[in-house]
ZADREN-975528 format. One record per residue (C-alpha): z, y, x; residue in three letters. Coordinates in steps of 0.001 Angstrom, whole numbers, padded with zeros to 6 digits, always signed. Each point is the difference from the previous one (the first is absolute). Example, Ala and Ser with C-alpha at 12.3 -4.5 7.8 and 13.67 -1.06 7.14 Angstrom:
<recs>
+007800-004500+012300ALA-000660+003440+001370SER
</recs>
This chain:
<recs>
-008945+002143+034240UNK+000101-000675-003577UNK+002508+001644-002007UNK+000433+001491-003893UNK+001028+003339+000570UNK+000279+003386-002099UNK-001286+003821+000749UNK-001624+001840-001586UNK+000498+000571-003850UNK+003660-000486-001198UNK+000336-003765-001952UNK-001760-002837-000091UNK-003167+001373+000174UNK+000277+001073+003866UNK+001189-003193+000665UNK-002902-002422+001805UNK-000620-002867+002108UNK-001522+000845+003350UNK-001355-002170+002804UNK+000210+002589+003107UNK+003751+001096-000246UNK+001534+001004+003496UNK+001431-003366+001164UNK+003847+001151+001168UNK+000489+000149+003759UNK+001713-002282+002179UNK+004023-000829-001006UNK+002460+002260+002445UNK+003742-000478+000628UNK+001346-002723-002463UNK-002656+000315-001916UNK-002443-002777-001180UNK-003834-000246-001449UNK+000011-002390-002574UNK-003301-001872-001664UNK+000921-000066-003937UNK-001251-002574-001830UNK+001367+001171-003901UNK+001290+002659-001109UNK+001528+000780-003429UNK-000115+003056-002759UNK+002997+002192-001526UNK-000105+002586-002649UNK+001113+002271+002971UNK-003883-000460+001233UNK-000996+001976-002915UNK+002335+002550+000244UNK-000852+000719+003526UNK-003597+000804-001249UNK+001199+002739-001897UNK+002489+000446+003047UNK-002384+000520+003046UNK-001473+003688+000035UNK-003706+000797+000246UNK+000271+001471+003470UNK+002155-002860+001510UNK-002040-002692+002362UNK-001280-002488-001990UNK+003179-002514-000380UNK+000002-004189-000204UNK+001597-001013-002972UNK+002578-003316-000296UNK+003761-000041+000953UNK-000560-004355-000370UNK-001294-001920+002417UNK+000280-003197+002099UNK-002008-001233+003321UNK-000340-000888+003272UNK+001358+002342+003521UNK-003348+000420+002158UNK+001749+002121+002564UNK+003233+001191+001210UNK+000835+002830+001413UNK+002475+000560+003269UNK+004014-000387-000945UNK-000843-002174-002622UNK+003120-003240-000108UNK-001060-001515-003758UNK-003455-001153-000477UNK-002871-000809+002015UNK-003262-000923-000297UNK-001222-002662-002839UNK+003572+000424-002050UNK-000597+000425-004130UNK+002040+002795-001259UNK+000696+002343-003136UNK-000405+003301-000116UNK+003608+001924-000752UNK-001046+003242-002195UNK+003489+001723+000492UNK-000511+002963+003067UNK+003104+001552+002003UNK+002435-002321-002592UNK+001507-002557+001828UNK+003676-000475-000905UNK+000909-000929-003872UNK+001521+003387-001019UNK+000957+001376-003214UNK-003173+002503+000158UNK-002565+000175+002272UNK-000293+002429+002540UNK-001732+003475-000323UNK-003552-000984+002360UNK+000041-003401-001615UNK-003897-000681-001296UNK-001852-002886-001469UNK-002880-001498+001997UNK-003251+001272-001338UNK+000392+004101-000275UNK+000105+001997+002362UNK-000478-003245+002358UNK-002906-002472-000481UNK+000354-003191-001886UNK-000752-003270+000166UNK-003439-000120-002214UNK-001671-000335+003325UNK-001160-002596+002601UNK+002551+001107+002445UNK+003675+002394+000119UNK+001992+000384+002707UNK+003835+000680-000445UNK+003283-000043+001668UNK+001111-003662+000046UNK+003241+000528-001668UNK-002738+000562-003169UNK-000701-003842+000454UNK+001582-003272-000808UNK-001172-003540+000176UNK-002188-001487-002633UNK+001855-002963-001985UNK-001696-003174+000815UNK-000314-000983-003247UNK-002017+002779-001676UNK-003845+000607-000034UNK-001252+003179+001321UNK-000537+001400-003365UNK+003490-000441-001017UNK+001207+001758+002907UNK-002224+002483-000206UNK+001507+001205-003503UNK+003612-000250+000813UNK+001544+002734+002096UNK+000147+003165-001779UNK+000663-001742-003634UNK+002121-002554+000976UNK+002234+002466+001885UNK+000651+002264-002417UNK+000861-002721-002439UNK+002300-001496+002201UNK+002218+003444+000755UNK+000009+000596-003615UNK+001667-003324-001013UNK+002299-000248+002587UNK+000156+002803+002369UNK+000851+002163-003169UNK+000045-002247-002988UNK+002836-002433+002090UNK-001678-002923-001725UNK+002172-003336-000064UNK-000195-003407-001032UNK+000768-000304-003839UNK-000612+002977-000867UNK-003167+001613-002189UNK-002642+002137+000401UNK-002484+001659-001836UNK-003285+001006+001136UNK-002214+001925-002435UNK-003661+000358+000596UNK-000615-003579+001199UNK-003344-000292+001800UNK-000033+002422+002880UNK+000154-001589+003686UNK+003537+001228+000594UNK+001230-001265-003024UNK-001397-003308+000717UNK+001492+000036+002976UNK+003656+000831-001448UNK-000723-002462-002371UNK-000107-002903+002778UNK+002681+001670+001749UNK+002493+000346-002743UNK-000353-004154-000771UNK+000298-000904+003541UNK+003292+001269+000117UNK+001356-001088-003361UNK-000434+002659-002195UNK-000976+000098-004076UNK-003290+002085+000128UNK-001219+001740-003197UNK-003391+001237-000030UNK-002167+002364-002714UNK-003994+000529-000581UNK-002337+001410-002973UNK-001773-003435+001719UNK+000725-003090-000961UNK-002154-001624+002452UNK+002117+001785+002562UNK+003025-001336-001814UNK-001223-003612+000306UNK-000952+000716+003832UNK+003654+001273+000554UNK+001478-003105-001982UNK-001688-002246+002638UNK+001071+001965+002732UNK+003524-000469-001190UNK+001201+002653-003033UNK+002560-001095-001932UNK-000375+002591-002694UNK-003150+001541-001393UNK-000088+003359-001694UNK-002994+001065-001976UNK-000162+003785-000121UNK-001162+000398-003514UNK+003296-001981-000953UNK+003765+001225+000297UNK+001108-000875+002868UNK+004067+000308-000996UNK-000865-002308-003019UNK-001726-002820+002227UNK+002832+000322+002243UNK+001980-001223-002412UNK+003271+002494+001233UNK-000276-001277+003487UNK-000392+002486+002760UNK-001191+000294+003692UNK+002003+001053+003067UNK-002867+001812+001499UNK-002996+001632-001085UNK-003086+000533+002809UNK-002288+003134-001617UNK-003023+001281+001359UNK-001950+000305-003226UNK+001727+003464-001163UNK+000348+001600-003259UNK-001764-002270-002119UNK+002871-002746+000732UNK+003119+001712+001788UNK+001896+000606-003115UNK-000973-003507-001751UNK+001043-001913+003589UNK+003216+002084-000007UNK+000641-001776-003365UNK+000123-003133+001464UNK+002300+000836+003284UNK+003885-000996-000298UNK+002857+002097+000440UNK+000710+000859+003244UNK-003889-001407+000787UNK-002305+001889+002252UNK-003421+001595-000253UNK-002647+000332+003198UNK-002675+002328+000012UNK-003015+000293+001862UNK-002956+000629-002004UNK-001202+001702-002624UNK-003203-001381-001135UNK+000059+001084-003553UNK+001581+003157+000830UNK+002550+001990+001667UNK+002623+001661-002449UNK+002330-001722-002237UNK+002519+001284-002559UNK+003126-001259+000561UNK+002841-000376-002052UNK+003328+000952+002749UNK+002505-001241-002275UNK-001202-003607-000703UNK-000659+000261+003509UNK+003198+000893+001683UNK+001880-001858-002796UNK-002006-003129+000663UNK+000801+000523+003689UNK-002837-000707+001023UNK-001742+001036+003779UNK-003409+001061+000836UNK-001346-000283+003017UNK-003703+001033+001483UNK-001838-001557+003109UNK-003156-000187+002101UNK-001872-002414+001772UNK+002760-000877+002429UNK+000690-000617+003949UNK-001013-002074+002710UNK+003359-001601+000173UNK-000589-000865-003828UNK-003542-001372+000687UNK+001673-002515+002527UNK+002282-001051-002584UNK-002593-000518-002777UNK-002097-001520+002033UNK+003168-002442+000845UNK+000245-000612-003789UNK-003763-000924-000329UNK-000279-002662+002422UNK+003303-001344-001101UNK-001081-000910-003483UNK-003344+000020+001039UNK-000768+002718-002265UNK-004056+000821-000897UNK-001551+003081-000653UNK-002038-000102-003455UNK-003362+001026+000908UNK-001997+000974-002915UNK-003499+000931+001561UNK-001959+000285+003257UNK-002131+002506+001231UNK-002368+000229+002829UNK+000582+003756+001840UNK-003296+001313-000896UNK+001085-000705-003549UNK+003666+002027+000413UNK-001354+002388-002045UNK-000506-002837-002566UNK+003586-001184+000365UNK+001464+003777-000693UNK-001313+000201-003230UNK+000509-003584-000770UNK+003714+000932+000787UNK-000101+003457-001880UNK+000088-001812-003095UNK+003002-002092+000519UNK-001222-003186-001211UNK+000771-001813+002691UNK+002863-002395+000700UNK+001372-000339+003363UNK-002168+001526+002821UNK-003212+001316+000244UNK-001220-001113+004059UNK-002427+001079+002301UNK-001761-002624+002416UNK-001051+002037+002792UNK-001338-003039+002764UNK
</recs>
């Protein structure tokens, strides 16, 4: 089987493309063997290079992926043969809770991924393809999507009318919340060093375009946001909290530009603010993305496509965040 997989050497230099992987075995008990036809990056693919240790069997990268079932196993009531599905990343966390539970994992370490001709899963990990997108765009939006969707409303409570400011526009998930924030009637602000990124997000729907060499209170003009949506980290947590009303709330869940922040206590209890942190999110939160999408007929943003024997290609390409939207992999 083919499959991009990593042993060896810890980072991106024992990861490779290989034509003679084990193909997995036959699906058991409500399980199901599924063909995948895309699949899509995260930045979590290149921390589980540095993740996987030297003396673990050599692991398939991808928590992404869309495709076709091939075989199902005895027990199973969902799918059969010939149905296109998505791949749901989100292991042992099926009801929307406040926090997952303790053995919840992320597809794609310890368990194989989906940068591979074939997986086979439990079929509660699957859920029909929308009609209306392409393979590649459901390849790249699980894992992304997901966790952009429990951010804004899961935790962020998102409404209609409100505002919302995303910092660090570019990134797949932020594309995503981007989409997700219009289609239900929200103001969306958005921020980039890049102003071609600025002009992509204006056509996507932005109503308000920060530069980040400019200050960002000043172009504002006074007004503030109800929510702020950071995964960049310390080089904009303080600046967004600038921008967030009284009473407004702050979600967490990355930390791209690193992980500590000072924090003033006073302006932040006396602004009354909340802060709130999240992960990817649950199947029952998948569902109800995925009930969002095909409502509005949302799109991923797919920046670039790679063939699997170039994976190694897209990593790197990824790695230095130029991208906007999704970086895909077109497997067959």
């Amino acid at each position: 089987m083919k499959a991009f997989v990593h042993e060896g050497v810890a980072g991106l230099s024992g990861a490779h493309y290989t034509v003679d992987f084990k193909s997995p075995p036959s699906p058991g008990s409500g399980e199901v063997k599924v063909n995948l036809k895309a699949a899509g990056l995260n930045h979590r693919d290149l921390f589980v290079v540095t993740r996987h240790q030297q003396d673990q069997p050599p692991l398939i990268l991808g928590s992404d992926g869309a495709g076709i079932v091939s075989e199902v196993g005895p027990q199973t009531k969902t799918f059969r043969v010939g149905d296109e599905v998505l791949i749901i990343p989100s292991l042992r966390w099926e009801r929307k809770t406040a926090a997952p539970p303790d053995d919840f994992e992320i597809l794609g370490l310890p368990d194989n991924g989906t940068f591979a001709e074939q997986i086979v899963l439990p079929e509660a990990q699957l859920a029909r393809k929308p009609d209306y997108l392409s393979w590649t765009e459901a390849g790249v939006l699980p894992l992304s999507a997901l966790t952009g969707y429990r951010a804004l409303f899961t935790k962020g409570e998102l409404k209609s009318g409100q505002t919302v400011f995303i910092p660090g526009i570019g990134s797949g998930v932020a594309t995503y919340m981007l989409q997700m924030a219009k289609a239900v009637g929200a103001l969306v602000v958005v921020s980039s060093r890049s102003t071609e990124k600025l002009a992509r997000a204006k056509v996507l729907g932005a109503d308000l375009l920060l530069k980040n060499d400019e200050d960002w209170e000043t172009a504002m003009e006074g007004n503030k946001v109800d929510l702020v949506i950071e995964s960049v980290g310390a080089a904009t947590f303080n600046r967004s909290l600038s921008l967030l009303k009284k009473g407004g709330t702050v979600i967490a869940f990355g930390a791209s530009a690193g992980d500590e922040v000072a924090l003033n206590l006073r302006t932040f209890f006396y602004n009354q603010w909340q802060l709130r942190g999240t992960t990817m999110g649950s199947i029952d939160e998948f569902h109800e993305m995925l009930k969002l999408f095909q409502s509005h007929e949302i799109r991923p943003v797919v920046d670039h496509t790679f063939e699997l024997a170039e994976t190694a290609d897209a990593l790197h390409y990824l790695l230095r965040s130029g991208q906007f939207g999704k970086v895909a992999i077109h497997i067959q």
